[in-house]
C-alpha positions as MATLAB code, in Angstrom:
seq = 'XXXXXXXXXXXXXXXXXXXXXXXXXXXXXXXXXXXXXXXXXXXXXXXXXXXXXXXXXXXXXXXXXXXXXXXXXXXXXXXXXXXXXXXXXXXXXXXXXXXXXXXXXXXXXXXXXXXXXXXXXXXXXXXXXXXXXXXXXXXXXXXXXXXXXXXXXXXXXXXXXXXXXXXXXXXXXXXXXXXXXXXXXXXXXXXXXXXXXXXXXXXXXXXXXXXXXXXXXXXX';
ca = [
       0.000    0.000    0.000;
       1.603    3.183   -0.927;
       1.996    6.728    1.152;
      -0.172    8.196   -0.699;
      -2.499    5.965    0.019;
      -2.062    6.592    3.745;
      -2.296   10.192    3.414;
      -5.063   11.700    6.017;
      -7.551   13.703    3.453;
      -7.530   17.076    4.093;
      -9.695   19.991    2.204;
      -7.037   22.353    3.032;
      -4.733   21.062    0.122;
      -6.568   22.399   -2.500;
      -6.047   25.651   -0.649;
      -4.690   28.334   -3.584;
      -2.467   29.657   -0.340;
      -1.462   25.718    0.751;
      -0.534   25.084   -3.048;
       1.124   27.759   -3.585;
       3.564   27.627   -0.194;
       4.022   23.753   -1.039;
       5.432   25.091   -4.281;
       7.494   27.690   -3.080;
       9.385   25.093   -0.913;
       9.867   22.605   -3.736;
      11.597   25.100   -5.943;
      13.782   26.127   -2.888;
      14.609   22.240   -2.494;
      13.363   22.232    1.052;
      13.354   18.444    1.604;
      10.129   16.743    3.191;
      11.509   15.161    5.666;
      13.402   18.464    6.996;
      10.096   20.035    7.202;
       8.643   16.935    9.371;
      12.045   17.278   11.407;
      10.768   20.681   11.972;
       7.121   19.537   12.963;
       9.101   18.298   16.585;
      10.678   21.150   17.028;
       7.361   22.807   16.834;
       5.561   20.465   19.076;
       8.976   21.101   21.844;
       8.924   24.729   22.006;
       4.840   24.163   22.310;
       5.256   21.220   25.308;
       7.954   23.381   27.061;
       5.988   26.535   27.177;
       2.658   24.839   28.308;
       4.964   22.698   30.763;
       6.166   26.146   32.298;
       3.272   28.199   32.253;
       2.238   26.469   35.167;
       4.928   27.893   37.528;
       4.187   31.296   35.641;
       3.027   34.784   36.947;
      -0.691   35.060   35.220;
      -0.084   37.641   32.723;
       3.518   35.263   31.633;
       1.253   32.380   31.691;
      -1.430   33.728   29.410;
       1.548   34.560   27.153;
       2.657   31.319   26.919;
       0.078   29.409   25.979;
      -0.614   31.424   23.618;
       2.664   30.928   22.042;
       2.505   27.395   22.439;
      -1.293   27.636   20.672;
       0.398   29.052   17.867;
       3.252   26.574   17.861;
       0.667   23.414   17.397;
      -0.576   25.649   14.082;
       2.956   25.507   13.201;
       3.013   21.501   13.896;
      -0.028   21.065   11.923;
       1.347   23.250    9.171;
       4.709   21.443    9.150;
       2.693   18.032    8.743;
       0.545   19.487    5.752;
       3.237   20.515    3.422;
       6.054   17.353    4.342;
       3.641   15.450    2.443;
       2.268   17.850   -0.303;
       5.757   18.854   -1.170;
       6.654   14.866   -0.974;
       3.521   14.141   -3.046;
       2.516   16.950   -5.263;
       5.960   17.956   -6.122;
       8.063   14.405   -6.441;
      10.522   14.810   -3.646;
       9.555   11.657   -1.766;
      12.899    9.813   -0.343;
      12.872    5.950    0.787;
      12.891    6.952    3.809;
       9.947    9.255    3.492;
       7.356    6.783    5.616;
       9.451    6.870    8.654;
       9.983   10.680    8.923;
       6.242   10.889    7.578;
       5.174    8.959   11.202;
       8.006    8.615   13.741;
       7.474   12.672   13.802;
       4.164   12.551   14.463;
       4.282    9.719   17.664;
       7.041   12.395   18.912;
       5.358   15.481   18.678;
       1.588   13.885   19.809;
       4.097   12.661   23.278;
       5.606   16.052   23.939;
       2.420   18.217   23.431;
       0.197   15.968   25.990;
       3.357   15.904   28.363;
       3.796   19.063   28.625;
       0.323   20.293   29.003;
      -0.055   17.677   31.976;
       3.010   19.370   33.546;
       2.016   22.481   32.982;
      -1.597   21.735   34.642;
       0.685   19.981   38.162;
       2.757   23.685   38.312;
      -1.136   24.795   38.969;
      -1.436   22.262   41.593;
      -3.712   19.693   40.014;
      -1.544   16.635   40.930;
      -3.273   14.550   38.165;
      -2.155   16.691   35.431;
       0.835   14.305   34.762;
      -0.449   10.928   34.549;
      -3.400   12.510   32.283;
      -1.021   13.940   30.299;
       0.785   10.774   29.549;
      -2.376    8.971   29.500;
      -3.380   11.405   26.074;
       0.358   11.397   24.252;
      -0.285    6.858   24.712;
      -3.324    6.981   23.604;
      -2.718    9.274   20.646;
       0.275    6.816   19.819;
      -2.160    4.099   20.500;
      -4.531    5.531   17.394;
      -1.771    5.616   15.188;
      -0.424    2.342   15.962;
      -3.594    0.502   15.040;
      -4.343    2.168   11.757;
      -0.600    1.226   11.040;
      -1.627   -2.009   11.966;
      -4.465   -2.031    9.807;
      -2.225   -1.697    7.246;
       0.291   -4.104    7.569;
      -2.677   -6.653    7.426;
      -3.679   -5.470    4.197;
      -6.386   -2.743    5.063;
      -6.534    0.938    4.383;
      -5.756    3.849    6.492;
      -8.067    4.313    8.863;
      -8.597    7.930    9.828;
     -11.664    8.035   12.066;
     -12.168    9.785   15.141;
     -13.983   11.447   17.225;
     -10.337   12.038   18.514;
      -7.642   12.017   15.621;
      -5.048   13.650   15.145;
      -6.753   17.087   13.745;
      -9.234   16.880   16.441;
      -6.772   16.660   19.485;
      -4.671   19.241   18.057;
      -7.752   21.195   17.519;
      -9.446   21.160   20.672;
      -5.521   21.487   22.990;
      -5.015   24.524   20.929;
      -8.482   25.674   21.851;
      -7.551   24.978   25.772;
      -4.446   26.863   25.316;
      -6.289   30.035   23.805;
      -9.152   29.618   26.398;
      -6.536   29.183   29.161;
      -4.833   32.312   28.708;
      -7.931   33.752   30.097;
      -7.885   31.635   33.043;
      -6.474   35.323   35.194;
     -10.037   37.120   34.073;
     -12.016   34.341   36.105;
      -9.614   32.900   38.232;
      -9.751   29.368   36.330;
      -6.651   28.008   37.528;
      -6.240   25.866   35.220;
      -9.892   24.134   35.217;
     -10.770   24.419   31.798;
      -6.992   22.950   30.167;
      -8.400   19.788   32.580;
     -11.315   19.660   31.461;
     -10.054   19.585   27.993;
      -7.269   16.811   28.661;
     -10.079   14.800   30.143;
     -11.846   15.054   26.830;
      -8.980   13.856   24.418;
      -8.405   11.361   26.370;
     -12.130    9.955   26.942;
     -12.363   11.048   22.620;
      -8.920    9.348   22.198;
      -9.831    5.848   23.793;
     -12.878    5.485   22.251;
     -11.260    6.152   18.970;
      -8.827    3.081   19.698;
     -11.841    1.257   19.858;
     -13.410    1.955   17.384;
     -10.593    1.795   14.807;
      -9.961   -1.830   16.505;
     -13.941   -2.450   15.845;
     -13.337   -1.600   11.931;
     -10.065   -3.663   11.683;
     -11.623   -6.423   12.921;
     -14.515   -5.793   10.682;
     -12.333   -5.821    8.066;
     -10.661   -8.799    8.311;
     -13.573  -10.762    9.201;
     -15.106   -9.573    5.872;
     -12.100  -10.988    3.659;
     -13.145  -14.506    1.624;
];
């Protein structure tokens, strides 16, 4: 089965803007797999500031996760044109399917880290194990539609939690969060939010399990 055939489908590709940025970095011969490379480093300056923010003065703290909002855009953005630039403009390498998920599992890891770390600097103790519960279970998602493959099915992309969708609603936690010092929230609502990608997240384990089994069972 071939990467393109394990490509997530996004709408945003036929973007005029998305196509014409993917271009731009094919004629400067920015490789795919530097701009994956570049995905982590993204996702690291985004864990370390949520990760800090929680031993922050308010106003530093608001700040930050804003920044590290902004950084999972730049994650997200990275991931969109590694594989439109590997795809649409013919500068796949052999090793493109590694750096095309080993990124990813990384990055998904260092975001839900640091936001549980970030949540225990506010005093909720549980912040760190639910942290690490979301970056597993996020690996977890990806590991059984890889899975799915290697037996011979397609990509599975479903949710209610994948990969757009966590990033999605952590970056809305972040943004919400930074008004945490008008209300006094201390935190409550980046909780609240963890609680919900992970709860989203296991269920779409299941479920991806559910339709790989399905799958198999309906082969002659």
């Amino acid at each position: 089965m071939s990467e393109v055939e394990n490509r997530r489908p996004l709408k945003v590709r036929d973007k005029a803007w998305a196509k014409g940025f993917a271009a731009a970095l094919a004629r400067a011969n920015v490789k795919p797999n530097h701009i994956s490379a570049m995905s982590v480093v993204f996702a690291a300056l985004a864990a370390g500031l949520a990760a800090l923010s929680g031993w922050a003065a308010p106003l530093d703290r608001s700040i930050m996760l804003l920044l590290a909002a902004g950084c999972i855009q730049g994650r997200l953005l990275c991931n969109l044109f590694d594989g439109m630039v590997a795809v649409e403009h013919g500068l796949a390498s052999k090793t493109g399917g590694i750096w095309n998920e080993l990124p990813d599992r990384i990055a998904d890891a260092l975001l839900f880290a640091g936001a549980g770390y970030g949540l225990v600097g506010l005093g909720w103790g549980i912040g760190e194990p639910l942290g690490w519960t979301c970056a597993v279970l996020a690996v977890l998602t990806a590991y059984v539609r890889e899975l799915g493959r290697g037996l011979g099915q397609p990509a599975d992309f479903s949710g209610p939690m994948a990969k757009q969708h966590r990033m999605a609603t952590l970056t809305a936690a972040f943004v919400l969060s930074a008004l945490d010092p008008l209300w006094n929230g201390g935190g409550k609502l980046l909780l609240a939010a963890l609680v919900v990608i992970a709860l989203g997240t296991a269920w779409t384990v299941v479920r991806r399990v559910r339709n790989l089994a399905a799958g198999l069972n309906a082969q002659p």
